[in-house]
Structures are given as structure tokens and as C-alpha cells.
C-alpha positions, 0 to 999 in steps of 0.5 A: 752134009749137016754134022751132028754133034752129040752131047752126054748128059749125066743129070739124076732129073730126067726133066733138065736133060729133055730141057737140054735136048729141047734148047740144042735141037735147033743147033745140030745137037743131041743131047743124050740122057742116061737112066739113072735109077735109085741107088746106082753105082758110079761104076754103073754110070760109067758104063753108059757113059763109056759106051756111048758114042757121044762128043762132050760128056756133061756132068751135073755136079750136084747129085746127092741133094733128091737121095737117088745118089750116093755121090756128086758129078766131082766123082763121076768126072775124075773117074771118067776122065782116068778111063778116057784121059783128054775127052771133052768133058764139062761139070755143068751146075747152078752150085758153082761155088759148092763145086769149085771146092770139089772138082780137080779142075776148076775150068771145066765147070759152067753154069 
């Protein structure tokens, strides 16, 4: 028995998450998307996240740079991490420089 591993991605860009869903699917991974809508609270993105039942939460940490958001994956991550202390979670960016500055630890961010 295959087992299917999946993965959370919080991307305010619905096209990279389908990017990421096409790339994994081939390797027993799902990659879930979250709807995320103008202006919505980090307490609104939490709740998806929270509720799903997923195996890594994937953050994208630069979310301000379209104006949907008011905050960046640094917020979402402590937060996250406060409501389920020790889950796998990684800060996924191209701005890993920017967000080395702003992520409580460092090792979890990958470009």
C-alpha cells in the first residue's frame, strides 16, 4: 500500500501552488492550497491550515509584495507553530535573504 503523503501550501498565487501540485504528483504527494482572498486575516489563514489534515505546512514568506496581504509567511509561521508546537513546517521563498531577517529560525526556510 502506497502511502500519500500531503503537503499545505499557504502561497497568496494560486498559479505556484497548482505549479507545486503538478511537479509532486508524480512522487505520492499532494499539495493542498488554501483560498486566499483579499484582505484576510492571519486568524483566517490559521483556521485552514489548523483544520487540514496535512503532513508539512509550506509557507511562502513573502505575501505582502500583490497587496492581498497585510503580512508575510514570518507571521503565519510563529503563530502556527504556538497552536501546534513541534509540526513540520518549512518557510518556502526566492527572497531568502529578505527572510532570514524575519523568521525566528532560520533553518526552516528553503529556496
Amino acid at each position: 500500500m502506497n502511502t500519500r503523503y500531503k503537503i499545505g501550501y499557504i502561497d497568496e498565487n494560486p498559479n505556484q501552488v497548482t505549479t507545486f501540485k503538478y511537479a509532486l504528483q508524480d512522487y505520492e504527494i499532494d499539495v493542498l492550497g488554501y483560498h486566499i482572498k483579499q484582505g484576510m486575516s492571519l486568524d483566517e489563514i490559521l483556521e485552514q491550515a489548523y483544520s487540514s489534515n496535512i503532513d508539512l505546512l509550506m509557507i511562502d514568506y513573502l505575501l505582502t509584495d500583490k497587496g492581498i496581504l497585510n503580512f508575510n509567511g514570518d507571521e503565519i509561521e510563529r503563530r502556527f507553530n504556538m497552536l501546534k508546537p513541534g509540526f513540520p513546517h518549512i518557510i518556502f521563498t526566492s527572497e531568502e535573504p529578505e527572510a532570514f531577517n524575519f523568521v525566528d529560525d532560520p533553518n526552516i526556510i528553503y529556496h
